[in-house]
PyMOL Python script that loads the backbone (N, CA, C, O; Angstrom):
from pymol import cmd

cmd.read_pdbstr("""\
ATOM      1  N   UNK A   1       0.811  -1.190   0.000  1.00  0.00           N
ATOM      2  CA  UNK A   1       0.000   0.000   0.000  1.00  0.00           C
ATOM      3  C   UNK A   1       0.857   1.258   0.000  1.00  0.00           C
ATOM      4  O   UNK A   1       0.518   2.162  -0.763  1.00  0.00           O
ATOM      5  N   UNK A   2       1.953   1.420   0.787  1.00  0.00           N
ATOM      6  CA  UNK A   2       2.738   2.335   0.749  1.00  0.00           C
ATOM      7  C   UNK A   2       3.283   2.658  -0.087  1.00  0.00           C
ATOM      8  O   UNK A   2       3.214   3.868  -0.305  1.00  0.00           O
ATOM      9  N   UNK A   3       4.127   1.819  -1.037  1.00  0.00           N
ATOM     10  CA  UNK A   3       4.604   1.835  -2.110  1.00  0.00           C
ATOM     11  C   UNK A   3       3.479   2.327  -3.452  1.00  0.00           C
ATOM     12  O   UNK A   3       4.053   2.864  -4.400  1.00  0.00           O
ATOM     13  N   UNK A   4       2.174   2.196  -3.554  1.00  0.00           N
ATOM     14  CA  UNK A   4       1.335   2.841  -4.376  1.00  0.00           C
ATOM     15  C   UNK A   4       0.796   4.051  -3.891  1.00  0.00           C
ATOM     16  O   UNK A   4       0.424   4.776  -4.813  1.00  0.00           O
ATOM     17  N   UNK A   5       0.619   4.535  -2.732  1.00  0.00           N
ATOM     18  CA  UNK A   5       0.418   5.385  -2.032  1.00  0.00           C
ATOM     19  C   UNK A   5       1.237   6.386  -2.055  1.00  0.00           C
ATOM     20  O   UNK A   5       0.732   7.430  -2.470  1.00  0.00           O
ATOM     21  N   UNK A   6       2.438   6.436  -1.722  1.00  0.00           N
ATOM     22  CA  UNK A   6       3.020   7.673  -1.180  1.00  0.00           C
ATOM     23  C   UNK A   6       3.287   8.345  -2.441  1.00  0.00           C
ATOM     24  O   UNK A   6       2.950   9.524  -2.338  1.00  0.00           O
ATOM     25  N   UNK A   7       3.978   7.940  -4.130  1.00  0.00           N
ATOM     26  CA  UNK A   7       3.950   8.888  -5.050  1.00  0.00           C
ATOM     27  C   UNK A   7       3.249   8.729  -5.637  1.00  0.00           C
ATOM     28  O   UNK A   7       3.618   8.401  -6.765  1.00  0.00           O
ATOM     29  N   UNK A   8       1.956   8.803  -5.442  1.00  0.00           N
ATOM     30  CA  UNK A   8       0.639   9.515  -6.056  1.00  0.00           C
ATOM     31  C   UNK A   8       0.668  10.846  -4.612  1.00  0.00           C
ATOM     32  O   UNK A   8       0.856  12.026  -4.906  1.00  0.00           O
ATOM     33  N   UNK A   9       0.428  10.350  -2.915  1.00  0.00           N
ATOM     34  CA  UNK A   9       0.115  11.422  -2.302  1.00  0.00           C
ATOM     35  C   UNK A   9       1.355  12.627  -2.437  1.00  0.00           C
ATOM     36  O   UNK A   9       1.010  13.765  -2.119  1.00  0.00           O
ATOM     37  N   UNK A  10       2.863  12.412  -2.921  1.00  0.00           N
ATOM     38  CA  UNK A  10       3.505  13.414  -3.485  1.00  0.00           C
ATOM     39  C   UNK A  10       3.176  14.191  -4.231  1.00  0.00           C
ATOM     40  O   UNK A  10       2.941  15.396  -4.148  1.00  0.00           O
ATOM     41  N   UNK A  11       3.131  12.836  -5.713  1.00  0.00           N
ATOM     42  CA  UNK A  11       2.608  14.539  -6.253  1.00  0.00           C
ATOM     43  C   UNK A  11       1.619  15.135  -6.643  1.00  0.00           C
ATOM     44  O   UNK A  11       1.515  15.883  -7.615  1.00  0.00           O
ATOM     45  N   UNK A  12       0.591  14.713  -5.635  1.00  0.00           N
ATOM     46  CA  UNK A  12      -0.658  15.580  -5.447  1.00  0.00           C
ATOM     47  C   UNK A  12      -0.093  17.188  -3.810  1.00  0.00           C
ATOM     48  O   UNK A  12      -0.346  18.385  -3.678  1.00  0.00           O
ATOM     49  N   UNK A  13       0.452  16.475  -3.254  1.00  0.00           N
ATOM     50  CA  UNK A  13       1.206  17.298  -2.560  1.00  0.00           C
ATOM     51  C   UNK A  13       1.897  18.376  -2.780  1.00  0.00           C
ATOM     52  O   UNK A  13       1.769  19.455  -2.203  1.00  0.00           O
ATOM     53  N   UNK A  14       3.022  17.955  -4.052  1.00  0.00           N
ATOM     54  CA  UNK A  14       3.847  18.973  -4.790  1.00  0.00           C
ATOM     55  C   UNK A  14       3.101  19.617  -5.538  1.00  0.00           C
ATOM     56  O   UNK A  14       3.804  20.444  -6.119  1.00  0.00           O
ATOM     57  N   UNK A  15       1.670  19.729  -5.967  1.00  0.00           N
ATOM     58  CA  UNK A  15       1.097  20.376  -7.155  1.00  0.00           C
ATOM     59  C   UNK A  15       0.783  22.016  -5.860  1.00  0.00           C
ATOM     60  O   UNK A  15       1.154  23.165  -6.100  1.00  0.00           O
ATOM     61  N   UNK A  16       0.209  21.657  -4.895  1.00  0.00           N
ATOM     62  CA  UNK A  16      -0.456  22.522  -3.822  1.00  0.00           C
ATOM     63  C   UNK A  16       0.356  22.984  -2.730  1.00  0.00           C
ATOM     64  O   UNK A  16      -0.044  23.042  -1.567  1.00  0.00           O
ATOM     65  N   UNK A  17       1.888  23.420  -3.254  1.00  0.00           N
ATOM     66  CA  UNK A  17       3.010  23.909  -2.854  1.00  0.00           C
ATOM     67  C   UNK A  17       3.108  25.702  -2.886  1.00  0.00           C
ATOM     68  O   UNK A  17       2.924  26.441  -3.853  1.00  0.00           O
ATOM     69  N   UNK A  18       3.354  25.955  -1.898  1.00  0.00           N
ATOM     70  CA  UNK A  18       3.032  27.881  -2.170  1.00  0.00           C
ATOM     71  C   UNK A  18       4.838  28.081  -2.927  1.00  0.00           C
ATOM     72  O   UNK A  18       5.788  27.414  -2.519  1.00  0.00           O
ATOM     73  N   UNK A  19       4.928  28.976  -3.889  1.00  0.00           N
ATOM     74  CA  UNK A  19       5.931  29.016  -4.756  1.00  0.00           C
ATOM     75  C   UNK A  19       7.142  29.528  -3.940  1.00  0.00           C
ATOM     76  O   UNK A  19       8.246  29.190  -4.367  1.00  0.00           O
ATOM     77  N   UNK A  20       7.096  30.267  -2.866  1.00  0.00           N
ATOM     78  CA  UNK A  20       8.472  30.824  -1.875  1.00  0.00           C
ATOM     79  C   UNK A  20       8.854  29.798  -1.083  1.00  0.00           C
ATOM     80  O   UNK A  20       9.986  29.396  -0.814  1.00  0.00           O
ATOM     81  N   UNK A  21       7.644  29.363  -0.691  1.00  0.00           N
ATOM     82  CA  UNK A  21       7.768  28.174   0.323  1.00  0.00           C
ATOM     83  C   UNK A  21       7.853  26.569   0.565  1.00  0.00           C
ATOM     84  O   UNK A  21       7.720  25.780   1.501  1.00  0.00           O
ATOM     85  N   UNK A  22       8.124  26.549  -0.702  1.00  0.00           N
ATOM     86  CA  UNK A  22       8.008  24.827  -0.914  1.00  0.00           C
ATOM     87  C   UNK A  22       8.730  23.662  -0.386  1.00  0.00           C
ATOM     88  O   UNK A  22       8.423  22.471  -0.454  1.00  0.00           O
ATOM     89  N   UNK A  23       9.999  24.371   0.287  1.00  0.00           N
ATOM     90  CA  UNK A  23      10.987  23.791   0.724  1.00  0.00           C
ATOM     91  C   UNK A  23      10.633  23.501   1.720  1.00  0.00           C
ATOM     92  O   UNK A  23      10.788  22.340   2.099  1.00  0.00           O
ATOM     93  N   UNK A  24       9.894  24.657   2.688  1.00  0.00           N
ATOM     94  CA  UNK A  24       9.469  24.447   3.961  1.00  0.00           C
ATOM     95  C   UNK A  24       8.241  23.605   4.180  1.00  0.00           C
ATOM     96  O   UNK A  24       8.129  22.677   4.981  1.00  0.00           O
ATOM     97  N   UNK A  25       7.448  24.013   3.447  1.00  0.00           N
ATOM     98  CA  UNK A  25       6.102  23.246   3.423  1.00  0.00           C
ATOM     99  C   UNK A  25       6.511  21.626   3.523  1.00  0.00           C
ATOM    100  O   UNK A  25       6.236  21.008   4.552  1.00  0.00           O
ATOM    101  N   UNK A  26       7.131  21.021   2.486  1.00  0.00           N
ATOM    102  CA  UNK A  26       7.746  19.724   2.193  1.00  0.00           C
ATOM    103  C   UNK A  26       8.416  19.269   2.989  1.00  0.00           C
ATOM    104  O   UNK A  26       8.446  18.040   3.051  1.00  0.00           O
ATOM    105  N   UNK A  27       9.111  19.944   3.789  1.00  0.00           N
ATOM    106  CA  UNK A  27      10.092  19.810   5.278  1.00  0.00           C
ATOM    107  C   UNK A  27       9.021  19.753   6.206  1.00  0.00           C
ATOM    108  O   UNK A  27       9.092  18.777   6.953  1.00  0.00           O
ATOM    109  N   UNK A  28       8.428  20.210   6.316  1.00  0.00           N
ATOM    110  CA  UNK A  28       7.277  20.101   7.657  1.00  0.00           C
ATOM    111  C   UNK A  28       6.482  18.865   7.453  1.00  0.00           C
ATOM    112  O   UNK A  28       6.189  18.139   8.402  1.00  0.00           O
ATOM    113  N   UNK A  29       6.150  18.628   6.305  1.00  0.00           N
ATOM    114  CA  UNK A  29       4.870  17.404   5.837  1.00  0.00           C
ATOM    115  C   UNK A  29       5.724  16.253   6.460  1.00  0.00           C
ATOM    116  O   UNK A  29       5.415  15.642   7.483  1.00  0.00           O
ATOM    117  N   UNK A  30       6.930  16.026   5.643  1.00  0.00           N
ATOM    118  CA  UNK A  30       7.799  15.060   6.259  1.00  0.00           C
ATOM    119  C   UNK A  30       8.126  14.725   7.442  1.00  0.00           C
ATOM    120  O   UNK A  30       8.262  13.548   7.774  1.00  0.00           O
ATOM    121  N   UNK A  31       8.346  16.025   8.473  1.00  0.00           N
ATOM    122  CA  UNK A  31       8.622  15.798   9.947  1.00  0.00           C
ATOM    123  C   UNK A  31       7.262  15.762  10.084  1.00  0.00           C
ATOM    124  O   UNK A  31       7.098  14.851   9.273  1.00  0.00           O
ATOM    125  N   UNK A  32       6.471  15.943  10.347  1.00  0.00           N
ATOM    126  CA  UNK A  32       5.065  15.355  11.062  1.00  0.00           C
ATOM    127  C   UNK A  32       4.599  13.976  10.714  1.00  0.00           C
ATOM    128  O   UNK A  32       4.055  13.190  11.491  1.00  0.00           O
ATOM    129  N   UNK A  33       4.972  13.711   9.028  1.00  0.00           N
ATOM    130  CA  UNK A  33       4.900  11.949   8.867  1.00  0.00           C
ATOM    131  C   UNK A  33       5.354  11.315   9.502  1.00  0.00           C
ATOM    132  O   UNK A  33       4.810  10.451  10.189  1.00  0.00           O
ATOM    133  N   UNK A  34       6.874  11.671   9.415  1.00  0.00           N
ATOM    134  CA  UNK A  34       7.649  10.664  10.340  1.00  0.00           C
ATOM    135  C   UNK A  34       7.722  10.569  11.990  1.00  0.00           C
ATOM    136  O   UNK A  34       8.455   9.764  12.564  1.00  0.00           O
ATOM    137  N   UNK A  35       6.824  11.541  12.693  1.00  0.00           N
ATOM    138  CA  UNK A  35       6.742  11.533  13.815  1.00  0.00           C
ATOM    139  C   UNK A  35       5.272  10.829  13.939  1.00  0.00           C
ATOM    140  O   UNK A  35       4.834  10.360  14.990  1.00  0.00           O
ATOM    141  N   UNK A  36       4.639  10.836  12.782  1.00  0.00           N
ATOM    142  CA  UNK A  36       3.541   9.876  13.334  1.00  0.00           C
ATOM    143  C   UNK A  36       3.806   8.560  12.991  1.00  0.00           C
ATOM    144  O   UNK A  36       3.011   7.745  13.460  1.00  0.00           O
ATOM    145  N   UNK A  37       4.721   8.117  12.288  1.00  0.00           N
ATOM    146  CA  UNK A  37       4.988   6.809  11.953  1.00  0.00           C
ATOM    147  C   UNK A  37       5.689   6.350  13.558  1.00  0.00           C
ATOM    148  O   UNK A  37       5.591   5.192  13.963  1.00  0.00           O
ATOM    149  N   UNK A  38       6.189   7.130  14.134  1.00  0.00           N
ATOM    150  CA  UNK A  38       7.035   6.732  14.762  1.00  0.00           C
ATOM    151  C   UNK A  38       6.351   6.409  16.140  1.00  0.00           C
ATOM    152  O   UNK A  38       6.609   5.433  16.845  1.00  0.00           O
ATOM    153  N   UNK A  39       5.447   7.384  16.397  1.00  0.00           N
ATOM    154  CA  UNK A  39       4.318   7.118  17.448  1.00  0.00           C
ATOM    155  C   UNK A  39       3.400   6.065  17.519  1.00  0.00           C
ATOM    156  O   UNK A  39       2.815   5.526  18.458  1.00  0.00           O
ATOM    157  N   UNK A  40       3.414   5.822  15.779  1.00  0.00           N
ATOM    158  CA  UNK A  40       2.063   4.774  15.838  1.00  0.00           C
ATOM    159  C   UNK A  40       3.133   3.273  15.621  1.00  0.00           C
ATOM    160  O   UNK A  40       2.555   2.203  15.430  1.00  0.00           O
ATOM    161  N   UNK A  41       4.958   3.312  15.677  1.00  0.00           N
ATOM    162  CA  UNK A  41       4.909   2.188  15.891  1.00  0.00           C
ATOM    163  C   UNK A  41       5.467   1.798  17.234  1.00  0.00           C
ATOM    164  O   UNK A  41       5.850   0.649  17.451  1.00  0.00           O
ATOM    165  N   UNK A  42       5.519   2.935  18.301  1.00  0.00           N
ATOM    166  CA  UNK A  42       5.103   2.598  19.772  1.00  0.00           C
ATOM    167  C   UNK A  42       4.376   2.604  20.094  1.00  0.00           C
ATOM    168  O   UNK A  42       4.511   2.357  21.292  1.00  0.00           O
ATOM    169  N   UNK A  43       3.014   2.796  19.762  1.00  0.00           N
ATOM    170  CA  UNK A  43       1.807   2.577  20.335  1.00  0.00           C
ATOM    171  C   UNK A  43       1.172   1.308  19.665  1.00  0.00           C
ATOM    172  O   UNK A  43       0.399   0.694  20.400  1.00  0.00           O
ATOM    173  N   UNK A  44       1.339   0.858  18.538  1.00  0.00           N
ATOM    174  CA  UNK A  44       1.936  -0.292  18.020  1.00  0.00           C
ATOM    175  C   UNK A  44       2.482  -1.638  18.954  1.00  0.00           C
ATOM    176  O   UNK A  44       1.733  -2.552  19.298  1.00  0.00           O
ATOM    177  N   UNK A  45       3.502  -1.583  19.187  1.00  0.00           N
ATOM    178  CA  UNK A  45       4.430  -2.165  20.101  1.00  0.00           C
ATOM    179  C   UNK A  45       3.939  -2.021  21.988  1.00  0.00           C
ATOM    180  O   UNK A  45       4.334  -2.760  22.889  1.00  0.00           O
ATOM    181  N   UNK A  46       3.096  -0.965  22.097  1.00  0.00           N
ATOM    182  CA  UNK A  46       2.329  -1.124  23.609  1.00  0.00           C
ATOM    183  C   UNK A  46       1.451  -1.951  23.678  1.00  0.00           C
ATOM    184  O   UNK A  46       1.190  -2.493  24.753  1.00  0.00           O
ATOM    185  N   UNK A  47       0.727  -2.266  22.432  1.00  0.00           N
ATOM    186  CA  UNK A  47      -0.485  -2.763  21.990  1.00  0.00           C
ATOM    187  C   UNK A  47      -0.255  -4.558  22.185  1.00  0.00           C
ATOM    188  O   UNK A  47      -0.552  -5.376  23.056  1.00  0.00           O
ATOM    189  N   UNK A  48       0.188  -4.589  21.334  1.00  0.00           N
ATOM    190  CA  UNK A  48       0.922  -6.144  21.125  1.00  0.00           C
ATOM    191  C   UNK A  48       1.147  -7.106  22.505  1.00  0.00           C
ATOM    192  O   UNK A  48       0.691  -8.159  22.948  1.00  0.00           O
ATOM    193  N   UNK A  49       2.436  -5.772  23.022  1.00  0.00           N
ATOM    194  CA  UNK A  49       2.632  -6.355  24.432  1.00  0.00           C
ATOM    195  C   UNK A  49       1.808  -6.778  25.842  1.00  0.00           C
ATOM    196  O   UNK A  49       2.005  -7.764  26.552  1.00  0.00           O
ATOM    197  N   UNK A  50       0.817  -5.696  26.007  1.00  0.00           N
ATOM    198  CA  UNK A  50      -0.132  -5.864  26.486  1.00  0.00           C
ATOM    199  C   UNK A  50      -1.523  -6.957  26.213  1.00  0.00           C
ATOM    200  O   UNK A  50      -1.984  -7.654  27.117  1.00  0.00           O
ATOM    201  N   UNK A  51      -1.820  -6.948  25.438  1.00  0.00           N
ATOM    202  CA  UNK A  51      -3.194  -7.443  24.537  1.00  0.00           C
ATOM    203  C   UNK A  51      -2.887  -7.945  23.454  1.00  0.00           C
ATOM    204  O   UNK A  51      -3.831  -8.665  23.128  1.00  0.00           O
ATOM    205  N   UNK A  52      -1.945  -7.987  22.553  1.00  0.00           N
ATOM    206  CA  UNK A  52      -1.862  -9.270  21.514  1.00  0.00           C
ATOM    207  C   UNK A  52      -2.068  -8.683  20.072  1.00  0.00           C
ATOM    208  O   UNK A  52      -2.559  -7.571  19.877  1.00  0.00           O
ATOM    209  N   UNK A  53      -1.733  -9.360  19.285  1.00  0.00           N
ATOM    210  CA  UNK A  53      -1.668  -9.118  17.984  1.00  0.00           C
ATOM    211  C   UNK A  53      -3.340  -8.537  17.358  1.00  0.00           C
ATOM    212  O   UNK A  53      -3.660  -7.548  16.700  1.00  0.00           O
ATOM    213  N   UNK A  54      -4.240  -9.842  18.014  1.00  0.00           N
ATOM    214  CA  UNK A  54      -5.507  -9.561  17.530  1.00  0.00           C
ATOM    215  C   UNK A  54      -6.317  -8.205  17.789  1.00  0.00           C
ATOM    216  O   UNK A  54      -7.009  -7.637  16.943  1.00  0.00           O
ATOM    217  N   UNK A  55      -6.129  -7.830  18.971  1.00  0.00           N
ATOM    218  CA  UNK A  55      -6.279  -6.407  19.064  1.00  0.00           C
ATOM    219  C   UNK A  55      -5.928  -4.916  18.030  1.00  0.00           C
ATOM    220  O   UNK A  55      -6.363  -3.853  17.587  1.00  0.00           O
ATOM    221  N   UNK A  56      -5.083  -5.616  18.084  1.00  0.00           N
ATOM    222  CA  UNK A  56      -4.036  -4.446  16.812  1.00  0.00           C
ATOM    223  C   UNK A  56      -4.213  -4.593  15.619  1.00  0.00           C
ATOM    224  O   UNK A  56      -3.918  -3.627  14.916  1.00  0.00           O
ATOM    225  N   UNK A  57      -4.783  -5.903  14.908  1.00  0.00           N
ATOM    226  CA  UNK A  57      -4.956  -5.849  13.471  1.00  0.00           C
ATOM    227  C   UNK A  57      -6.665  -5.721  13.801  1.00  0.00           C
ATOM    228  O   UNK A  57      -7.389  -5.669  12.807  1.00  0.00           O
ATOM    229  N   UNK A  58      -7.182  -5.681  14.876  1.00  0.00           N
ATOM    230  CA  UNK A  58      -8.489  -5.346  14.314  1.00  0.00           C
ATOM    231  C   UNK A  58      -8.955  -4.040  14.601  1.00  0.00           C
ATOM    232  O   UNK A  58      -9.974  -3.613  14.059  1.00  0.00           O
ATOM    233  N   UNK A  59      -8.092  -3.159  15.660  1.00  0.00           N
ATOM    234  CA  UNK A  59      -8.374  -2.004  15.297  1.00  0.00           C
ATOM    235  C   UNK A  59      -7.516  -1.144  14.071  1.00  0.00           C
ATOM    236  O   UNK A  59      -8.008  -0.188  13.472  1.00  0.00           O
ATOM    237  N   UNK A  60      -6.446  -1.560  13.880  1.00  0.00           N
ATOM    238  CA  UNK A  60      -6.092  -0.848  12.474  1.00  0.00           C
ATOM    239  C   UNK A  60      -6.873  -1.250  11.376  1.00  0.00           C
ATOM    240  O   UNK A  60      -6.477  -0.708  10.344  1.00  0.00           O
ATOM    241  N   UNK A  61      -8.357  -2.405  11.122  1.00  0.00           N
ATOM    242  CA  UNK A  61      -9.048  -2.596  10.369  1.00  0.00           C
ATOM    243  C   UNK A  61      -9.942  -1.241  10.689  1.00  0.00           C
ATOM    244  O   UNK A  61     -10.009  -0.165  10.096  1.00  0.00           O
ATOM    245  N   UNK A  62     -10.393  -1.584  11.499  1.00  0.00           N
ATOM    246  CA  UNK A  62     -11.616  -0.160  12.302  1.00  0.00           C
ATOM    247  C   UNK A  62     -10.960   1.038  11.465  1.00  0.00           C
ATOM    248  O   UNK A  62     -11.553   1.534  10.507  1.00  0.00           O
ATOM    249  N   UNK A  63      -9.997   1.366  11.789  1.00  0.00           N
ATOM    250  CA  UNK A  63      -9.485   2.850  11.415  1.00  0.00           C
ATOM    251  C   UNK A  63      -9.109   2.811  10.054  1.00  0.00           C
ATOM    252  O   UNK A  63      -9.008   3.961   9.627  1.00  0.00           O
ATOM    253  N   UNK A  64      -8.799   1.741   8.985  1.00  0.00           N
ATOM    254  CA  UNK A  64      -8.490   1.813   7.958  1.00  0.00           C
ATOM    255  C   UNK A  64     -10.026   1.821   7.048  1.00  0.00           C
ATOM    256  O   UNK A  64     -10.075   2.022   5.834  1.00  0.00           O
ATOM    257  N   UNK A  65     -11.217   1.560   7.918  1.00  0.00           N
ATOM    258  CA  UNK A  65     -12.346   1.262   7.031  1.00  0.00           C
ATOM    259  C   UNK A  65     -12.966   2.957   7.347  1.00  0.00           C
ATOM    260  O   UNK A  65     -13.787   3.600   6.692  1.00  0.00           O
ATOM    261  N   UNK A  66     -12.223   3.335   8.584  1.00  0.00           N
ATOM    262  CA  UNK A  66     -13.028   4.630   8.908  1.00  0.00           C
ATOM    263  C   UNK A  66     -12.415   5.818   8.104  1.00  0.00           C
ATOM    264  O   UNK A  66     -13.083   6.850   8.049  1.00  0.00           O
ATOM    265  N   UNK A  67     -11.097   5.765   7.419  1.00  0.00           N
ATOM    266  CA  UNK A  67      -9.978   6.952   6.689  1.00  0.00           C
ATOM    267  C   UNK A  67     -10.893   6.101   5.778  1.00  0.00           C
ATOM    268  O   UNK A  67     -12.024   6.472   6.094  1.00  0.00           O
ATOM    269  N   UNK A  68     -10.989   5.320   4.981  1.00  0.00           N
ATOM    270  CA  UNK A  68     -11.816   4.588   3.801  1.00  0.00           C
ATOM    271  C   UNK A  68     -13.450   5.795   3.413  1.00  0.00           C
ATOM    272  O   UNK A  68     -13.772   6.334   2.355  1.00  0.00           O
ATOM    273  N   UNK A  69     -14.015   5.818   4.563  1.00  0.00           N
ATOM    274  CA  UNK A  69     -15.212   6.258   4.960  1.00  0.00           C
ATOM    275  C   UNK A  69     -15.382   7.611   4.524  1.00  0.00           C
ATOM    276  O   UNK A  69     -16.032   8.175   3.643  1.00  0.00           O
ATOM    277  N   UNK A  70     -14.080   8.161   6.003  1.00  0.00           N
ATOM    278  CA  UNK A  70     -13.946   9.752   5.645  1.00  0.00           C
ATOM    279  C   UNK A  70     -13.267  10.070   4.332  1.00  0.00           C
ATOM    280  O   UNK A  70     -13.258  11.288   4.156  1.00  0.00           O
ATOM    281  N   UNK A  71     -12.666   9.360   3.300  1.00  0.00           N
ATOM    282  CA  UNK A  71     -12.230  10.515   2.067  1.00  0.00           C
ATOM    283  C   UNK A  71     -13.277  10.009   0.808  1.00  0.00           C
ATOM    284  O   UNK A  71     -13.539  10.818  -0.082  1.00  0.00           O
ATOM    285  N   UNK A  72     -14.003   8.301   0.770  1.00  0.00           N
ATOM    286  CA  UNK A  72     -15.167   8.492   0.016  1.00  0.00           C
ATOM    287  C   UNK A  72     -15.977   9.527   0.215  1.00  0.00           C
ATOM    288  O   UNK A  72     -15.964  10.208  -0.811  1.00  0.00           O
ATOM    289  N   UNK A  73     -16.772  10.048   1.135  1.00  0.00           N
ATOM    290  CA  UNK A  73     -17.769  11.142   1.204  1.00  0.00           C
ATOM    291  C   UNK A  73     -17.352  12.708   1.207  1.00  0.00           C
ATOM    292  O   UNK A  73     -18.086  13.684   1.053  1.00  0.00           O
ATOM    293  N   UNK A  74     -15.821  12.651   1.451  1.00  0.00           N
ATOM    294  CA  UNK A  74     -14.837  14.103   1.397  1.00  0.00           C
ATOM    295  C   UNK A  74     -15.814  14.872  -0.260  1.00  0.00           C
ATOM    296  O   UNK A  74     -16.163  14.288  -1.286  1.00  0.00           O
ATOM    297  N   UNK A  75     -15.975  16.352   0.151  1.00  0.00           N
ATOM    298  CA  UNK A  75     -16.059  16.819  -0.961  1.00  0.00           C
ATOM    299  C   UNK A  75     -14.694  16.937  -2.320  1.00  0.00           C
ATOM    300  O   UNK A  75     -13.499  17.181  -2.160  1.00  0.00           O
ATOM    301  N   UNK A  76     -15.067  16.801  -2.951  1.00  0.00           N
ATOM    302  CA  UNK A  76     -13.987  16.513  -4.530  1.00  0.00           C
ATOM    303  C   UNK A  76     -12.985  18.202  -4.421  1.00  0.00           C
ATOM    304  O   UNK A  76     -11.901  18.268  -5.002  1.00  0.00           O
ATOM    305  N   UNK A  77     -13.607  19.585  -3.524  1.00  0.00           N
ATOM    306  CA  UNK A  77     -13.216  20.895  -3.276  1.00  0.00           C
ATOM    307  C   UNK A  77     -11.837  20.226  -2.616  1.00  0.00           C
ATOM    308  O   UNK A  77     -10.759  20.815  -2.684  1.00  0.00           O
ATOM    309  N   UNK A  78     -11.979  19.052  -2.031  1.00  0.00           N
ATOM    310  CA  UNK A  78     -11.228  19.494  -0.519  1.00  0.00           C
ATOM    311  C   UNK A  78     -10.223  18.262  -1.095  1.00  0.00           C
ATOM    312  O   UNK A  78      -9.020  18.261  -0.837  1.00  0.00           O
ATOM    313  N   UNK A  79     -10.530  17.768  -1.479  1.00  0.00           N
ATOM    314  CA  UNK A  79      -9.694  16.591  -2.294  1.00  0.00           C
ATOM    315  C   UNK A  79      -8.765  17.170  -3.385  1.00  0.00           C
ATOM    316  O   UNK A  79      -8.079  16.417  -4.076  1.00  0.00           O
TER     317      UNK A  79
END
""", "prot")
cmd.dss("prot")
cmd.show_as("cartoon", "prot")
cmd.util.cbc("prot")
cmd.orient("prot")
């Protein structure tokens, strides 16, 4: 998924770049990705340890059907 995912969400990203600021904009997107990758794979790893695998793949189902949910009905403006 990642691998089909991330350069399409680039360069839909790079199109909606302010022209002075692109460097920064692109620097920020990145540090907030990677700080949520990084959160969600310790909270990830709390998960597991505590309560087990099954817990964790069935709420990352929950939340993957609910981001599913929220950008089908997203207006096409905001997209």
């Amino acid at each position: 998924g990642e691998a089909l995912g991330t350069p399409a969400h680039d360069a839909i990203f790079a199109e909606h770049l302010d022209k002075n600021r692109h460097i920064e904009e692109y620097a920020d997107w990145k540090l907030i990705a990677n700080l949520c990758g990084a959160g969600a794979v310790l909270l990830g790893g709390l998960i597991v340890k505590y309560v087990g695998f099954s817990v964790l793949l069935n709420s990352m189902g929950v939340l993957a059907t609910i981001s599913f949910f929220g950008v089908l009905f997203q207006s096409r403006k905001l997209l």
